[in-house]
LOTIBA-964531 format. One record per residue (C-alpha): residue number from 1; residue in three letters; x, y, z. Coordinates in Angstrom, 1 decimal, padded with zeros to 4 digits. Layout:
MARKE  num  residuo    east   north      up
MARKE  NUM      ALA       X       Y       Z
...
END
This chain:
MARKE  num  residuo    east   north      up
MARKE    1      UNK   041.2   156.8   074.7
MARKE    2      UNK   040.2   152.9   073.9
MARKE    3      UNK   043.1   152.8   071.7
MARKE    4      UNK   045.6   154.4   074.0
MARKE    5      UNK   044.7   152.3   077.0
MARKE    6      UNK   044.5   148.9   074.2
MARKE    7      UNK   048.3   150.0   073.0
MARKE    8      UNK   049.6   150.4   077.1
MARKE    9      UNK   048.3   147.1   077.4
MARKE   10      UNK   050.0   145.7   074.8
MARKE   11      UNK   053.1   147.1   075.4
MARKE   12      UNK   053.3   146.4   079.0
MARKE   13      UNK   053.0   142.4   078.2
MARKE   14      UNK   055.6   143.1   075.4
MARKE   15      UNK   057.5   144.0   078.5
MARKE   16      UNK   057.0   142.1   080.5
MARKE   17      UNK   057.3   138.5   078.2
MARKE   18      UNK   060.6   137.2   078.6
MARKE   19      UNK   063.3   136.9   075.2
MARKE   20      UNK   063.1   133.4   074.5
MARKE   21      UNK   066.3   132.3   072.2
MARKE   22      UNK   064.5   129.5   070.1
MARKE   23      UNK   067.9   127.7   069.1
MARKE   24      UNK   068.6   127.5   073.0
MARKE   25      UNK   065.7   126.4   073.9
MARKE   26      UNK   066.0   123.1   070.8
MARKE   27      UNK   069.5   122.2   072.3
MARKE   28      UNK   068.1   122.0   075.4
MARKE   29      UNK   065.2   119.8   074.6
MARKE   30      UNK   067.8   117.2   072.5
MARKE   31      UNK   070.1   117.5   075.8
MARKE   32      UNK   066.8   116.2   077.8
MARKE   33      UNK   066.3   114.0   075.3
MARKE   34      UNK   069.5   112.1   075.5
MARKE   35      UNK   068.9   112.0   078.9
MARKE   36      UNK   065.7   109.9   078.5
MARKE   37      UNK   067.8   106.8   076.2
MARKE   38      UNK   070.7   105.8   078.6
MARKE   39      UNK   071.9   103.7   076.1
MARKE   40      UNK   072.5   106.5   073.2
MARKE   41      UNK   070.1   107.5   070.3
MARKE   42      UNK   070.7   108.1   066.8
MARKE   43      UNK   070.0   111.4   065.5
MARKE   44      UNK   066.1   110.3   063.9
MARKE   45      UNK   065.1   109.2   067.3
MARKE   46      UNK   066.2   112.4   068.9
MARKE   47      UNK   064.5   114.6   066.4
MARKE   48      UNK   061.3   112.8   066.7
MARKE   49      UNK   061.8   112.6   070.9
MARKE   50      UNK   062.3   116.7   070.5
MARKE   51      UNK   060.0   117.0   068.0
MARKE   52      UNK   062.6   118.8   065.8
MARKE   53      UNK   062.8   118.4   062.2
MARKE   54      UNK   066.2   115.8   061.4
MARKE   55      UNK   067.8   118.6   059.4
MARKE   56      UNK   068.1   121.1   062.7
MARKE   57      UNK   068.5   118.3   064.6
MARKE   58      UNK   071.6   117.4   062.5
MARKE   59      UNK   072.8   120.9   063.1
MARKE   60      UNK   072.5   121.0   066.9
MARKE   61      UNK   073.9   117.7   067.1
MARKE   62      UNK   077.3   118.8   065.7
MARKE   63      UNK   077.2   122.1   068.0
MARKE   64      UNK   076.6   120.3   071.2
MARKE   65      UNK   079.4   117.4   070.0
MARKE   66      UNK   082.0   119.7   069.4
MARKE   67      UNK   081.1   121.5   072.6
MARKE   68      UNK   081.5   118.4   074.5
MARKE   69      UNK   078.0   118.2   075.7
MARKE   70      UNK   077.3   115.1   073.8
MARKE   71      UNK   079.6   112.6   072.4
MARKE   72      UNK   078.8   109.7   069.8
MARKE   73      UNK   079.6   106.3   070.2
MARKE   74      UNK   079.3   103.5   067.5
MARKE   75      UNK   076.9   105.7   065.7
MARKE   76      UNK   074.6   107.2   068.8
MARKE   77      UNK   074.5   110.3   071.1
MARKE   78      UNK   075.1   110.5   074.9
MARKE   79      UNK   076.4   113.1   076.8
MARKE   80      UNK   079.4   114.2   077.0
MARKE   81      UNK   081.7   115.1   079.9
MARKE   82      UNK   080.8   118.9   079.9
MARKE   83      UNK   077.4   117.9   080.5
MARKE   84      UNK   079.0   116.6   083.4
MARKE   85      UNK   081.1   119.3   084.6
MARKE   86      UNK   077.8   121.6   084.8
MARKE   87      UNK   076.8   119.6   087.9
MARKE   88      UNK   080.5   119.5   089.7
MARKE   89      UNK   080.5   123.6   088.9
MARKE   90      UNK   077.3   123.4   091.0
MARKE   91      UNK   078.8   121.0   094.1
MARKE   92      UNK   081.9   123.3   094.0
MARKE   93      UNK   079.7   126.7   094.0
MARKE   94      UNK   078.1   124.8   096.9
MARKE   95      UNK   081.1   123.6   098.7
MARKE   96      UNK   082.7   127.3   098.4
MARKE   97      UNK   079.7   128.5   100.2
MARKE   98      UNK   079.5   126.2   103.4
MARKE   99      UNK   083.0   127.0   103.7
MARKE  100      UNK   082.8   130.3   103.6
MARKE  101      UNK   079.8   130.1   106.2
MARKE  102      UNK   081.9   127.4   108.1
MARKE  103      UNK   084.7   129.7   108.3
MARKE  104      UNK   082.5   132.8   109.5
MARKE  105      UNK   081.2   131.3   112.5
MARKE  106      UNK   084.3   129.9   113.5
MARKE  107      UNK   086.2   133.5   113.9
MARKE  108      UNK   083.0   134.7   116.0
MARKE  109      UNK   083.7   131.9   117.8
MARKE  110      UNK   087.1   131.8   118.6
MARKE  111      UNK   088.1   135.6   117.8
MARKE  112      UNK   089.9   135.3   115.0
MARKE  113      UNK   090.6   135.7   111.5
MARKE  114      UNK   090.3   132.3   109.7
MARKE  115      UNK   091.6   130.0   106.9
MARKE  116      UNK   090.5   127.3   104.5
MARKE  117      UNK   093.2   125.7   102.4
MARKE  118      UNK   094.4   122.8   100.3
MARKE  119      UNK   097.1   120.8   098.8
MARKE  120      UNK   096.0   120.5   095.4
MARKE  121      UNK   098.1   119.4   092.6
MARKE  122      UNK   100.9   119.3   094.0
MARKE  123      UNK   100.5   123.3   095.4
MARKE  124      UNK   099.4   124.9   098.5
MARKE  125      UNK   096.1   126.4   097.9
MARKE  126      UNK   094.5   128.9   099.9
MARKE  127      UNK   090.6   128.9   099.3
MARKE  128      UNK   088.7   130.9   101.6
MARKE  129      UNK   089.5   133.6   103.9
MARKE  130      UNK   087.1   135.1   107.1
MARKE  131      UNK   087.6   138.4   108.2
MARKE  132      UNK   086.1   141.4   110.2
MARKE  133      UNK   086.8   144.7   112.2
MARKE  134      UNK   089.3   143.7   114.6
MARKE  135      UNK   090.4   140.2   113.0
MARKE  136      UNK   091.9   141.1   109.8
MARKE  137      UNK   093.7   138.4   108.0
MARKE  138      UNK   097.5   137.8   107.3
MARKE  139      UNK   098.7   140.3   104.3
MARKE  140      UNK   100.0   137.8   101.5
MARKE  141      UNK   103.5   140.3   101.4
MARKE  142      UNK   105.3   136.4   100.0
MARKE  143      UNK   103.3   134.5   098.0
MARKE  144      UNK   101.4   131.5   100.4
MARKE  145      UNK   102.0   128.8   097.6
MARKE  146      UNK   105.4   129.1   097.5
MARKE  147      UNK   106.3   130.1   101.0
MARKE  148      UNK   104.6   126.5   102.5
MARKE  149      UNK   107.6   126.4   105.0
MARKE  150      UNK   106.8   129.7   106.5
MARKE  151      UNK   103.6   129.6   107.7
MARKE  152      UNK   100.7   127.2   110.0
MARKE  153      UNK   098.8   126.6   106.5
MARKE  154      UNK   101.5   124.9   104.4
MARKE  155      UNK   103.6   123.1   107.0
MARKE  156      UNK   099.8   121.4   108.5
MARKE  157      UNK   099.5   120.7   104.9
MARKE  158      UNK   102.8   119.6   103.7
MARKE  159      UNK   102.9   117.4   107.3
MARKE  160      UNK   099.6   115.6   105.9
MARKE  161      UNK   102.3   114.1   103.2
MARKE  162      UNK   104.6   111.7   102.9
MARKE  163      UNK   108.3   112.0   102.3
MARKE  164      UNK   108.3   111.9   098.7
MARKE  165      UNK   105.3   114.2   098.9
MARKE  166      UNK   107.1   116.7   100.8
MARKE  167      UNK   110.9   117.0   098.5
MARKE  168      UNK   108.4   117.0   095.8
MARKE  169      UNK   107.6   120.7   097.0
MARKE  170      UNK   110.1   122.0   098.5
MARKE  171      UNK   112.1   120.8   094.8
MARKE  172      UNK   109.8   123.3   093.3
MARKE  173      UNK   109.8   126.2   096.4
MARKE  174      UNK   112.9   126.4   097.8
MARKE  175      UNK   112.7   127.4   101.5
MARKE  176      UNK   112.8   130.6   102.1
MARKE  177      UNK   113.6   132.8   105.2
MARKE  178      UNK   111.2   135.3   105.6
MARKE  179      UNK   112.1   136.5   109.3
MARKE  180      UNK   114.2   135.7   111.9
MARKE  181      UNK   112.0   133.1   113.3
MARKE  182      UNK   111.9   130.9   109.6
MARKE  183      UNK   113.2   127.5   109.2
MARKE  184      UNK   114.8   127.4   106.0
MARKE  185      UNK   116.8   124.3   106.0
MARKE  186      UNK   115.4   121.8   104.2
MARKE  187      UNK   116.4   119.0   106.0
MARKE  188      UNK   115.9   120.2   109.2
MARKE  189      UNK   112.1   121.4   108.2
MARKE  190      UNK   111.6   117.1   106.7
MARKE  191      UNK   112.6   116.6   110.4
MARKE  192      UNK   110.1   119.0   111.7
MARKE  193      UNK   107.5   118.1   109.5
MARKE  194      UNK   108.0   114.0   110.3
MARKE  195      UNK   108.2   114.7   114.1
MARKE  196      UNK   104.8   116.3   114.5
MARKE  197      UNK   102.0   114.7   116.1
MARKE  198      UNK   099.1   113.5   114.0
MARKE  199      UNK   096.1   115.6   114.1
MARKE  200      UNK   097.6   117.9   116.3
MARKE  201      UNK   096.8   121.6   115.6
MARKE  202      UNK   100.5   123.1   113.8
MARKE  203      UNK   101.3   126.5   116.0
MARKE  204      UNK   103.5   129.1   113.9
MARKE  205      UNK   104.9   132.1   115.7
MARKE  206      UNK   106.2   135.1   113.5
MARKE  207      UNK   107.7   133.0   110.7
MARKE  208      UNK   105.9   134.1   108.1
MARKE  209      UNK   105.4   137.8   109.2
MARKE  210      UNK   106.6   139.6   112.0
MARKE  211      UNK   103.3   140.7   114.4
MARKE  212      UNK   101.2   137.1   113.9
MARKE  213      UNK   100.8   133.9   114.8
MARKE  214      UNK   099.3   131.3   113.6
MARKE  215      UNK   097.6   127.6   114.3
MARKE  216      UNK   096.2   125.2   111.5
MARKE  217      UNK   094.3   121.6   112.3
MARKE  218      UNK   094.9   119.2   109.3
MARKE  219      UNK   091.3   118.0   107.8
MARKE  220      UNK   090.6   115.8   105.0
MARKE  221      UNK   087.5   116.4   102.7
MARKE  222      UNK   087.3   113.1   101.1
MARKE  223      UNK   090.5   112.5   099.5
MARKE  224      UNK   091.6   115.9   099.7
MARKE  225      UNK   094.5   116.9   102.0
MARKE  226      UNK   093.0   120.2   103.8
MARKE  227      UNK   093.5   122.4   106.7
MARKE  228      UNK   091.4   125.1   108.6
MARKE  229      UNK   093.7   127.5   109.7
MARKE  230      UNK   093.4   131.1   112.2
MARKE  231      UNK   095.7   133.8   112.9
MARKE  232      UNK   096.3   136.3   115.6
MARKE  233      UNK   098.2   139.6   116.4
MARKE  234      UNK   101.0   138.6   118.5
MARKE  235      UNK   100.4   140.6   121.4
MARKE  236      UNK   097.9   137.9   121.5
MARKE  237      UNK   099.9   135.0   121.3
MARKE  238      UNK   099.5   133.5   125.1
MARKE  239      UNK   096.2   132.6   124.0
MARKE  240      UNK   096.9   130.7   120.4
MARKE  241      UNK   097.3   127.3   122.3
MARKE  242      UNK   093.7   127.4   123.9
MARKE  243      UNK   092.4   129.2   120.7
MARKE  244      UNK   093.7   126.1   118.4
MARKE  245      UNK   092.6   124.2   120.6
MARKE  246      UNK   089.0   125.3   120.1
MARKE  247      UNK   089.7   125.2   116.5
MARKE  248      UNK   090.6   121.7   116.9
MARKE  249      UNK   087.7   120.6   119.0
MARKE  250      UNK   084.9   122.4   116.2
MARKE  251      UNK   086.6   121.0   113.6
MARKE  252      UNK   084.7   117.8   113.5
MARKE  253      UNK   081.4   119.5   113.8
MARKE  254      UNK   082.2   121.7   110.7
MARKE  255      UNK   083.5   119.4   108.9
MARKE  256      UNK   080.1   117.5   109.1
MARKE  257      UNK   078.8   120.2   106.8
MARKE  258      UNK   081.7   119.8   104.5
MARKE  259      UNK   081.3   116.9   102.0
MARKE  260      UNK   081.5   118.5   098.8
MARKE  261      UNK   083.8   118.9   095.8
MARKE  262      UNK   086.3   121.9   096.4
END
């Protein structure tokens, strides 16, 4: 009976210990230890900082070079850019989430379903999208990239531009009629796009789908050229004036909460 109740024991704290991967574990104690000499360190310095023996160290060195965790200047270690990147994956994980929160009290606020998007390398980027019973969101039937001159999103986005900024994209996406309502014409959408007021929220009535309307209030998130967007049925479009409005007016308040890498 001892023995029985001696072996659960044992076995439960074999469960219960975590699985430890020792070669993980070394890496990350020369990646700390890197940390500690801002200068660099040679390898002999690092194995005695980690208390590793050189010849591993030698071995882990090489792994985490070629991985772009450390680099090696004149002869010493620092880190390398992925080391980096590990932090800006974080501030982007976090910056996804307050706009994904931002987003979700705006359309209890105001009704509707709503929009975060940028202009990122040279394309329109729709990031986040809120939506519940009763305020679904604009079916992407034409791509939203490429259809910039149909809806609120892209033409807030592509008015945030300059000229050059703005043939740059339409040289790449065409405009494109997508109902009777779409302006197609290039030059008469550059005219459009030059004539609108700044900061004022961009209104869009059935040209990207027949049924909604839309409104989007240009933002800028550090450098980034951004917009917060909504949409409606279109039964309901005597009230997207008011409703953009609103979306204009809590704008700055979100975007207090909104200083992160996207």
């Amino acid at each position: 009976m001892a023995y029985a109740l001696a072996l659960g024991v044992e076995m439960a704290t074999e469960k219960a210990a975590p699985t430890l991967i020792g070669s993980v574990q070394r890496a990350l104690r020369l990646l700390e230890a890197v940390g500690e000499h801002r200068s660099g360190a040679t390898a002999k310095q690092l194995a005695r900082r980690a208390g590793l023996p050189l010849g591993t160290t030698y071995h882990l060195l090489r792994t985490l070079t070629h991985e772009g965790y450390l680099a090696r200047v004149d002869g010493l270690y620092v880190h390398g850019e992925a080391v980096g990147s590990l932090g800006r994956h974080r501030e982007v994980r976090e910056g996804r989430e307050a706009i994904s929160h931002a987003l979700t009290r705006l359309r209890e606020e105001l009704g509707a379903a709503t929009y975060f998007a940028t202009y990122r390398d040279g394309e329109v980027e729709v990031v986040d999208v809120s939506e519940g019973p009763g305020v679904e969101a604009v079916e992407e039937w034409a791509d939203f990239g490429a259809t910039g001159n149909a809806h609120a999103i892209g033409q807030c986005l592509l008015g945030q531009l300059d000229r050059e900024g703005r043939l740059d994209y339409f040289s790449r996406h065409r405009p494109l009629s997508l109902t009777r309502r779409t302006v197609s014409d290039t030059p008469v959408l550059l005219r459009r796009l030059e004539a609108r007021p700044l900061g004022r929220p961009v209104l869009e009535q059935q040209e990207y789908m027949p049924g909604v309307v839309c409104a989007a209030v240009p933002i800028m998130v550090g450098a980034a050229v951004c917009t917060i967007a909504l949409s409606l049925p279109a039964v309901q479009s005597p009230r997207l004036p008011a409703v953009a409005d609103r979306l204009a007016a809590r704008v700055g308040s979100v975007m207090d909460r909104l200083s992160f890498t996207i």
